[in-house]
One Martini backbone bead per residue (centre of mass of N, CA, C, O) as a GRO file, in nm:
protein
  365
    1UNK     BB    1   0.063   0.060  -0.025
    2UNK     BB    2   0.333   0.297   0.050
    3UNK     BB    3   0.407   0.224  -0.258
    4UNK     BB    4   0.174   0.293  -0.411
    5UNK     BB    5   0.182   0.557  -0.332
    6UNK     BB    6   0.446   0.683  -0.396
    7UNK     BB    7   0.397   0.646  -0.689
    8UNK     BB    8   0.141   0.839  -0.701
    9UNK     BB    9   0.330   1.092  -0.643
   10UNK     BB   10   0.580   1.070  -0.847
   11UNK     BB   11   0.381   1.126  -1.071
   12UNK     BB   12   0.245   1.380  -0.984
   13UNK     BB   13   0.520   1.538  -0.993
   14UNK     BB   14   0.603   1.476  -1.288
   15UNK     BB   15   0.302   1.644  -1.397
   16UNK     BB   16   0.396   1.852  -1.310
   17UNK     BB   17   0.696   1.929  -1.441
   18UNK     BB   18   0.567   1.913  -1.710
   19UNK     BB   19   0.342   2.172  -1.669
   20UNK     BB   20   0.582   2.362  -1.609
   21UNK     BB   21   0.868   2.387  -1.815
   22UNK     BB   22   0.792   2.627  -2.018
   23UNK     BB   23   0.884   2.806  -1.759
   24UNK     BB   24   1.181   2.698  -1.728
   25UNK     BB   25   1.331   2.643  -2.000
   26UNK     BB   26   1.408   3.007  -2.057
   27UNK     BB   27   1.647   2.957  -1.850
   28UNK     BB   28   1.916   2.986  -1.725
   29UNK     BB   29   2.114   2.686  -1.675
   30UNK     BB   30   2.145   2.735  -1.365
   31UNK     BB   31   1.831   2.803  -1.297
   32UNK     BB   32   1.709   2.518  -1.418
   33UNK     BB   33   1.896   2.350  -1.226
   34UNK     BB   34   1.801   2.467  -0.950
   35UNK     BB   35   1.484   2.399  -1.007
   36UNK     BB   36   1.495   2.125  -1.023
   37UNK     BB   37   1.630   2.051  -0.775
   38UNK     BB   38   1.422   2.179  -0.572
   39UNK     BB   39   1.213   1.989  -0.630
   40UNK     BB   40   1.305   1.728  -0.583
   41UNK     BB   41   1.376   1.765  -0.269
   42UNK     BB   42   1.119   1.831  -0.192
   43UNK     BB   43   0.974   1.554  -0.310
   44UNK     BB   44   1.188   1.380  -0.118
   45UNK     BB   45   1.108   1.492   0.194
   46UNK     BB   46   0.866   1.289   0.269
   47UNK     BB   47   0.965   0.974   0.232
   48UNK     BB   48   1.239   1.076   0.388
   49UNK     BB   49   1.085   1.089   0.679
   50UNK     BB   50   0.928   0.795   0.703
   51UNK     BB   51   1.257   0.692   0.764
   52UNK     BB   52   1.314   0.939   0.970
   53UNK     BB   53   1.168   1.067   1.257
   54UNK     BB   54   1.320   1.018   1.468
   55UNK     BB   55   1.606   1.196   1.364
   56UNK     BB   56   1.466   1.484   1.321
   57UNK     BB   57   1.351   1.629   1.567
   58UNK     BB   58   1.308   1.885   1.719
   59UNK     BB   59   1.257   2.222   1.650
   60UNK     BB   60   1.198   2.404   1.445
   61UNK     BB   61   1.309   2.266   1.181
   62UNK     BB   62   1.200   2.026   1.213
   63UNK     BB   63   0.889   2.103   1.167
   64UNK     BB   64   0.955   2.251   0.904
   65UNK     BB   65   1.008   1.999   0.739
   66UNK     BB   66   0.759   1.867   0.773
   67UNK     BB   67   0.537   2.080   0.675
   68UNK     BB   68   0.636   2.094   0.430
   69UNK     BB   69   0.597   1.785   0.323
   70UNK     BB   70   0.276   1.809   0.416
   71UNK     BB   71   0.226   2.053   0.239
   72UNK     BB   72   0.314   1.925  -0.058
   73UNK     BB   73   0.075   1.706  -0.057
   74UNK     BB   74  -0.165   1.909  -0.109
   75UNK     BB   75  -0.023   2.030  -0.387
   76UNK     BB   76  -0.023   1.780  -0.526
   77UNK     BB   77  -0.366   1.730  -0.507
   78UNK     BB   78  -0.461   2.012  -0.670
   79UNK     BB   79  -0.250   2.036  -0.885
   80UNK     BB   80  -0.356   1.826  -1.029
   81UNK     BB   81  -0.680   1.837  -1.015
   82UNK     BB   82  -0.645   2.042  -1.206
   83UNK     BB   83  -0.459   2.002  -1.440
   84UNK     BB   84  -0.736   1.793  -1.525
   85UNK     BB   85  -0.880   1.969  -1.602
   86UNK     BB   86  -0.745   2.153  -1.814
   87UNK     BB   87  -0.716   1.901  -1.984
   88UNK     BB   88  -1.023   1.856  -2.034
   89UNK     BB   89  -1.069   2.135  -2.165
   90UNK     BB   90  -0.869   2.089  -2.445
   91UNK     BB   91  -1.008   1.842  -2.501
   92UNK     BB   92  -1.294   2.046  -2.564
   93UNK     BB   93  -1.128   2.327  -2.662
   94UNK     BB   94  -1.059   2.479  -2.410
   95UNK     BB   95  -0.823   2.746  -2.382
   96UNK     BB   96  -0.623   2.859  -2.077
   97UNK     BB   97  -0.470   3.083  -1.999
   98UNK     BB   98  -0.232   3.028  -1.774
   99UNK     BB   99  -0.321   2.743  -1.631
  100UNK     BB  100  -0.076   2.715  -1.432
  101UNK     BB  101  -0.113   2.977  -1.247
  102UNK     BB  102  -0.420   2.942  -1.199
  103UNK     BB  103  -0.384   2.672  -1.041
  104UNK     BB  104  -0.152   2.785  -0.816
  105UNK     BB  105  -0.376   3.002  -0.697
  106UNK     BB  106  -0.610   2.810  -0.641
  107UNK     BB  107  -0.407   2.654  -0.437
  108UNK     BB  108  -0.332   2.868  -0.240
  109UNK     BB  109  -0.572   2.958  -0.147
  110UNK     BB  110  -0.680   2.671  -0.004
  111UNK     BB  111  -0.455   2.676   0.196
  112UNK     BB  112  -0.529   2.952   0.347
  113UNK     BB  113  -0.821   2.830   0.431
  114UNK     BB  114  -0.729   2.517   0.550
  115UNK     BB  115  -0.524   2.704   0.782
  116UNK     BB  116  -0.767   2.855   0.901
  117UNK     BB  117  -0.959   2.584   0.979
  118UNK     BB  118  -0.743   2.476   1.163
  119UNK     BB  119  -0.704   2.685   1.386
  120UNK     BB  120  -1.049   2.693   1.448
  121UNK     BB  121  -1.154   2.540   1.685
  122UNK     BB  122  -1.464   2.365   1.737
  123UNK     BB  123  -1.715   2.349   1.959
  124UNK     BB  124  -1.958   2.067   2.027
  125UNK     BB  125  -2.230   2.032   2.123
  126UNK     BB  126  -2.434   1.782   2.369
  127UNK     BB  127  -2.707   1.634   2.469
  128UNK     BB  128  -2.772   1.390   2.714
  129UNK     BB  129  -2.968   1.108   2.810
  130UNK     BB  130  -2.985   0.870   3.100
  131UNK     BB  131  -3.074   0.614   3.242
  132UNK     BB  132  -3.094   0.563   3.619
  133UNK     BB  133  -3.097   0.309   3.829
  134UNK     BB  134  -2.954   0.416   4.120
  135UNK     BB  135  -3.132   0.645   4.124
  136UNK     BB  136  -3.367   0.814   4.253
  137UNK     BB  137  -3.635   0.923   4.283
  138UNK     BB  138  -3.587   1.222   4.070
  139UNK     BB  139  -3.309   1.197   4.034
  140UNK     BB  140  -3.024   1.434   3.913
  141UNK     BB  141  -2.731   1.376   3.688
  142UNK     BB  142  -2.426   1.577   3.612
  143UNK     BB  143  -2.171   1.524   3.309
  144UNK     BB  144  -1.883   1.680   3.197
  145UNK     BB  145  -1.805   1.618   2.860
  146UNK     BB  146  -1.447   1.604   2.705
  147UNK     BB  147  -1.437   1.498   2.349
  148UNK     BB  148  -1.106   1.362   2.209
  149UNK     BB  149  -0.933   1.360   1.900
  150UNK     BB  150  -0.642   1.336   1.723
  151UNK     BB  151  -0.366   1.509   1.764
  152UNK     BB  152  -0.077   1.418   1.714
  153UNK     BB  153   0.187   1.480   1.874
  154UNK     BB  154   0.489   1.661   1.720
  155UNK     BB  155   0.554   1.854   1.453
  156UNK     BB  156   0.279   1.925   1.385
  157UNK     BB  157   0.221   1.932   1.697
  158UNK     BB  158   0.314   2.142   1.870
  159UNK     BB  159   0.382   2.342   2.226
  160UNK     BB  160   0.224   2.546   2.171
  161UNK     BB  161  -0.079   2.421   2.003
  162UNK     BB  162  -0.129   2.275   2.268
  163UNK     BB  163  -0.176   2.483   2.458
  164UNK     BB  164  -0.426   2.567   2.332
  165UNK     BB  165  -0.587   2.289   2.363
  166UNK     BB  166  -0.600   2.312   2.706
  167UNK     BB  167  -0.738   2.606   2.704
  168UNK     BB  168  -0.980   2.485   2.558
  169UNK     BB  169  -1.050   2.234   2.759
  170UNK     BB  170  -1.068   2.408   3.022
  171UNK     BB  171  -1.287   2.624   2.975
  172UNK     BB  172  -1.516   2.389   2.979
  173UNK     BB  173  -1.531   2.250   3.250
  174UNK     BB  174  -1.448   1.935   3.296
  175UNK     BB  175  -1.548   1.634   3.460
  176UNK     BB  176  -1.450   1.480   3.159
  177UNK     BB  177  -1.195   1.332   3.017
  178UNK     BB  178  -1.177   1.211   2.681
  179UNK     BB  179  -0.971   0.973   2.460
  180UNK     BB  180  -0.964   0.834   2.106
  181UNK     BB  181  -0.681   0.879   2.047
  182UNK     BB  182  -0.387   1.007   1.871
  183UNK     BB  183  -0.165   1.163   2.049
  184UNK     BB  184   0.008   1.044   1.864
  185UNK     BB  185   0.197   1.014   1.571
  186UNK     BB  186   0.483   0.880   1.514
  187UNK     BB  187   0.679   1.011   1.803
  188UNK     BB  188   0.784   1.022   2.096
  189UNK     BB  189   1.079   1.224   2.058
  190UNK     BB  190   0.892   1.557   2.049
  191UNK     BB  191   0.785   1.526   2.324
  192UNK     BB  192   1.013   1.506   2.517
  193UNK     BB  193   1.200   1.748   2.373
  194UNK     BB  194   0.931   1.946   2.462
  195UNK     BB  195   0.765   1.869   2.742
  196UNK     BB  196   0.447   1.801   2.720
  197UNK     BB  197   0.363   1.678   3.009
  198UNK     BB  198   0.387   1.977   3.097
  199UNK     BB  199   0.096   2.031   2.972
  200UNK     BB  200  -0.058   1.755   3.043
  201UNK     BB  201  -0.082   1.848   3.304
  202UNK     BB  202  -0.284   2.102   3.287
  203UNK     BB  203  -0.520   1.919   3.284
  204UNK     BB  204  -0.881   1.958   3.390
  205UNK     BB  205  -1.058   1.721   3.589
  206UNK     BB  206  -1.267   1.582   3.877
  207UNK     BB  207  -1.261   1.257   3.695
  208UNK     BB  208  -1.059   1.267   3.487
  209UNK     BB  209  -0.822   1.095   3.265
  210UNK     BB  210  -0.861   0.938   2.961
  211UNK     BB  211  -0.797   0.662   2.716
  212UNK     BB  212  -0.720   0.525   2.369
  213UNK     BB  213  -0.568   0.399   2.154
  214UNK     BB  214  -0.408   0.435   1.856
  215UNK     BB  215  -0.248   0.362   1.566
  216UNK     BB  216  -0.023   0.543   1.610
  217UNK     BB  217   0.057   0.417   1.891
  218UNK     BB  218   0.193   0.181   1.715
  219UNK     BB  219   0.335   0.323   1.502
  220UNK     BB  220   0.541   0.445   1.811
  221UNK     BB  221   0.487   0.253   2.000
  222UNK     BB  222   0.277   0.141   2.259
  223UNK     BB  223   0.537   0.115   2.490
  224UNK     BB  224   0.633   0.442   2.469
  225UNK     BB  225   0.398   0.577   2.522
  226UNK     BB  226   0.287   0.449   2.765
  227UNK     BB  227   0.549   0.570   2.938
  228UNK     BB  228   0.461   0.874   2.869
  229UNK     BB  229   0.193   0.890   2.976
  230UNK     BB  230   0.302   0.848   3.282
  231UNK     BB  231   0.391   1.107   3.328
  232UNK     BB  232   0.081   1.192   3.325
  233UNK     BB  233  -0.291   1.208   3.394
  234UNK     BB  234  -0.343   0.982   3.215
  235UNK     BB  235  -0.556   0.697   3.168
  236UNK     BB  236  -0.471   0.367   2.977
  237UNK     BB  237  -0.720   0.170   2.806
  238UNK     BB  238  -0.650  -0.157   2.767
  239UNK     BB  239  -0.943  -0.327   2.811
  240UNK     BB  240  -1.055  -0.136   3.010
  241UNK     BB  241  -1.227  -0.049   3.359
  242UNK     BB  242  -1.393   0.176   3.474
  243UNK     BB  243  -1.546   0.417   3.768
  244UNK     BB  244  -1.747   0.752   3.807
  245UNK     BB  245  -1.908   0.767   4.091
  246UNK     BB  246  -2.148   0.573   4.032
  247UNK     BB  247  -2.232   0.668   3.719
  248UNK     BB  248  -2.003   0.515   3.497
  249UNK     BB  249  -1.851   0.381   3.278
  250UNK     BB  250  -1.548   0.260   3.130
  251UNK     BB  251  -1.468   0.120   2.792
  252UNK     BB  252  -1.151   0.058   2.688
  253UNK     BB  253  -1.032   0.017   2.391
  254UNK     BB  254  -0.822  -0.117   2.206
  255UNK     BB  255  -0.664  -0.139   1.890
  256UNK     BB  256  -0.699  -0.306   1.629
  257UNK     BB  257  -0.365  -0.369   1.597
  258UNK     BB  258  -0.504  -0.539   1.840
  259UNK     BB  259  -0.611  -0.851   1.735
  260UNK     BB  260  -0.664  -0.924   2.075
  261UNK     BB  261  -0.893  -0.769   2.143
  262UNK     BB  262  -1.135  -0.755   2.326
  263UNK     BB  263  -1.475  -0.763   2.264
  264UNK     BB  264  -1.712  -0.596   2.349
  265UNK     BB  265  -1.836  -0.781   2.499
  266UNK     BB  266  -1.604  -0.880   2.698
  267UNK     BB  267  -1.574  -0.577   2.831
  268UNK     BB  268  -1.907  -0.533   2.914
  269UNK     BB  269  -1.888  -0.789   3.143
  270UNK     BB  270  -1.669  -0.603   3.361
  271UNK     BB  271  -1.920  -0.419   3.425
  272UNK     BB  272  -2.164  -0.237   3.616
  273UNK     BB  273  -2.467  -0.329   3.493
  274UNK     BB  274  -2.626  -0.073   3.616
  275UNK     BB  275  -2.471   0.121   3.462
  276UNK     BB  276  -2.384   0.293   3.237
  277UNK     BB  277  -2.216   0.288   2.894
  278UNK     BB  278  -1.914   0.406   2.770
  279UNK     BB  279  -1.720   0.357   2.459
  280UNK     BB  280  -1.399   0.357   2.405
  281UNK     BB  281  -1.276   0.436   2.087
  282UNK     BB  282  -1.095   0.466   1.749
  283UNK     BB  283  -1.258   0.326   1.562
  284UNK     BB  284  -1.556   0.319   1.328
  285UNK     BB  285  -1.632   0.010   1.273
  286UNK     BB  286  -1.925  -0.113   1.173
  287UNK     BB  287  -1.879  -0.388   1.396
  288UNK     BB  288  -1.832  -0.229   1.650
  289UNK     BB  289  -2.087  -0.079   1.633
  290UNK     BB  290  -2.280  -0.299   1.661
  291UNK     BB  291  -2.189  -0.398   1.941
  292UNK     BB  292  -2.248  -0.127   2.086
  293UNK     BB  293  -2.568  -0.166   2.024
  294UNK     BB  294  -2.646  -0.461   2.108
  295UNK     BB  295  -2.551  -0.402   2.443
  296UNK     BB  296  -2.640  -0.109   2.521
  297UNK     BB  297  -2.468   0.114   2.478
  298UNK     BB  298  -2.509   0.443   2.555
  299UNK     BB  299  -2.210   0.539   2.475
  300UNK     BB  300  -2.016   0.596   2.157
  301UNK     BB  301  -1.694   0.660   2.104
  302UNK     BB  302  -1.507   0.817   1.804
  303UNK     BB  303  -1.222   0.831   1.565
  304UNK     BB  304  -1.016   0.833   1.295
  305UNK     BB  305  -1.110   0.996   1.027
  306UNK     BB  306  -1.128   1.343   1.016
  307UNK     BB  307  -1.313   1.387   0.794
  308UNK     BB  308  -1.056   1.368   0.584
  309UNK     BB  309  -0.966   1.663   0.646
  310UNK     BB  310  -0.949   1.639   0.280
  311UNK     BB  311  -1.070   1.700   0.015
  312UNK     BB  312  -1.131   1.397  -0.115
  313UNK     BB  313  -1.149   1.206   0.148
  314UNK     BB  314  -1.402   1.209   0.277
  315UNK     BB  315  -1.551   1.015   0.069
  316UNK     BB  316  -1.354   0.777   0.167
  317UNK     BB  317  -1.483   0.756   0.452
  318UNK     BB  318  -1.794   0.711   0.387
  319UNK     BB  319  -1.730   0.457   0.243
  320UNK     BB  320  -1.582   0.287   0.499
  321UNK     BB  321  -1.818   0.454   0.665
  322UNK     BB  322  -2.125   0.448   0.804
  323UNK     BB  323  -1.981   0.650   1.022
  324UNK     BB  324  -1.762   0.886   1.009
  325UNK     BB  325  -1.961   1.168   1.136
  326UNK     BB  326  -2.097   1.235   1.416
  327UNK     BB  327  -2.452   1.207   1.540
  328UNK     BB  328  -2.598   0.927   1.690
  329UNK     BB  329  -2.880   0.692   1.687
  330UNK     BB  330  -2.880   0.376   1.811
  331UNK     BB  331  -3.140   0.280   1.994
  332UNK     BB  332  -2.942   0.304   2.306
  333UNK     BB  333  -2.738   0.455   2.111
  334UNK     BB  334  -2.485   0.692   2.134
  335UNK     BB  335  -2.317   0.870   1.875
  336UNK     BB  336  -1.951   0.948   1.839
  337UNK     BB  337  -1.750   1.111   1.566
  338UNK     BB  338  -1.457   1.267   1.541
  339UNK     BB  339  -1.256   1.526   1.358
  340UNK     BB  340  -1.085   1.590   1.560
  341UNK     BB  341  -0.815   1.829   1.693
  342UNK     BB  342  -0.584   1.723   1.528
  343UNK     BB  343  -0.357   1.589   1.267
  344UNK     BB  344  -0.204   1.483   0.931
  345UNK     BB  345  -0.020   1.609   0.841
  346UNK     BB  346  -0.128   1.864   0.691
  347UNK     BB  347  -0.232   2.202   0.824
  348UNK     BB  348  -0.546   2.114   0.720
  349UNK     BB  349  -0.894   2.221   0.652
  350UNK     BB  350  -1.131   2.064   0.386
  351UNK     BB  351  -1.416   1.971   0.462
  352UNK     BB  352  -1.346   2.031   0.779
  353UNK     BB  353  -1.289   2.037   1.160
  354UNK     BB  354  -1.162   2.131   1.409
  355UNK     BB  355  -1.247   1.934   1.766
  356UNK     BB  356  -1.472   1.964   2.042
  357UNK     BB  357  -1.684   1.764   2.271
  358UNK     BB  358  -1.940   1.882   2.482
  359UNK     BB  359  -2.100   1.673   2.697
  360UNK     BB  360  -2.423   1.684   2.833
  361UNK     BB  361  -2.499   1.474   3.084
  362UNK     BB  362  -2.799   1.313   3.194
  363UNK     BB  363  -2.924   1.144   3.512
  364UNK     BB  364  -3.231   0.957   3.524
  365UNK     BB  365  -3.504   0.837   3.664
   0.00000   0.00000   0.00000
């Protein structure tokens, strides 16, 4: 698969440079080579990285290095994309002049666009009611929960844009914060060097932080993640369960990665069957969304989408998943998946929105 990608990355870099040439062929011998060779170097950048990412480095330099690669992703996906409109518009006999800095012009705003997208994370509301068999004919009890997904922690998102994501997620004063995994990107060696566990620490909540790794705490090694975490207030649940104060379970879920981790069902057995029961996951595959909803699990949070992150990719993620983003309830069961808090690559978001939710919880007998 990482092999398929990277070929259909240099032909589309191939056929930008090829729709670039006419532009470049009349420069002088000197800056021809340079612009060539300048070329290559961005273009080996992102592949080159993703085999040494440990060995990149914490602070600005390296951070650039990341964002230029993985911004360069983005451009060429729109610079071709648009490329092969202006290719149809030819066949069609329509030519536009100067087709190549137009396509340019109009990937340049995309960009800023989509980085001004990524910069204003949105709080989305939610009330939801759970039936409370333990508590008093007609007691009430509310519980504010702040569920965040898909941080990504690393070069792309440095110590600098968590300490605002702490500062967003602390003003909503919540009683239970819950992560839905990726909270590392691909290494835990930029959280060290930049030590993160020092902000990551400033997170409050009166009933605790828990988490679920998510795909990337395996590619980034999940037993170092794991004692990274140790070091901050946040408590990870790999296959366990917790409870929060006699008023709901919360069921842990390890990540797909792990072939062997407990199912749905044998999760549900471990927990307090009196009290509702949130199961916090990072997939919502849809086998195991509707086990969450046979079990008749109250809520079920999940991220790992991030809701394509830039079009058209949000496609792809509608066609994987039958629920790729946002509230539904199905039967008994409450469904969130969140569209992420930070990302993955470049730092845009082009038909989706980086988000906390704040869930305001009412348990009613």
């Amino acid at each position: 698969m990482f092999i398929a990608i990277i070929t259909l990355y240099l032909i589309a870099n191939g056929w930008i440079f090829y729709s670039a040439w006419p532009l470049i062929r009349p420069l002088p011998p000197i800056l021809k080579i340079a612009a060539t060779v300048l070329f290559a170097a961005v273009v080996l950048l992102f592949p080159s990285l993703m085999f040494f990412r440990d060995e990149l480095g914490s602070g600005r330099f390296g951070n650039f290095l990341y964002s230029a690669s993985s911004v360069w992703l983005a451009i060429t996906l729109y610079l071709t994309l648009l490329l092969i409109a202006a290719a149809l518009l030819r066949l069609l006999g329509i030519i536009v002049p100067h087709s190549f800095g137009i396509c340019c012009a109009i990937t340049a705003v995309l960009l800023v666009y989509g980085y001004l997208n990524f910069s204003r994370p949105v709080v989305r509301d939610l009330k939801i009611e759970f039936a409370d068999n333990t508590a008093a004919e007609g007691e009430l009890r509310q519980l504010r929960i702040a569920a965040v997904s898909d941080i990504h922690l690393g070069h792309g998102i440095a110590k600098k844009r968590l300490e605002k994501y702490v500062s967003l997620i602390n003003s909503r004063k919540p009683d239970l914060i819950l992560i839905c995994g990726d909270l590392v990107d691909s290494s835990v060696e930029p959280l060290y060097e930049d030590k993160m566990e020092e902000e990551l620490g400033q997170l409050k909540a009166r009933y605790g932080i828990y988490m679920v790794p998510g795909n990337h705490e395996y590619i980034s090694g999940i037993e170092k993640c794991w004692a990274f975490i140790r070091q901050t207030p946040i408590v990870l649940l790999r296959d366990s369960v917790v409870t929060i104060e006699g008023m709901v379970n919360i069921a842990g879920r390890d990540d797909r990665s792990n072939r062997r981790r407990k199912s749905v069902e044998e999760l549900m057995a471990d927990t307090e069957n009196r009290l509702p029961t949130i199961i916090l996951d990072h997939q919502p595959a849809d086998t195991e969304v509707e086990s969450a909803v046979k079990e008749k699990a109250a809520l079920a949070l999940y991220g790992h989408t991030h809701k394509g992150q830039i079009w058209p990719f949000s496609l792809l993620t509608g066609a994987i998943y039958a629920h790729d983003y946002g509230y539904e309830k199905r039967g008994q069961t409450h469904i969130y998946v969140s569209s992420g808090l930070g990302l993955w690559g470049p730092p845009l978001r082009i038909g989706s929105r980086s988000e906390i939710a704040v869930i305001e919880l009412t348990l009613r007998n």
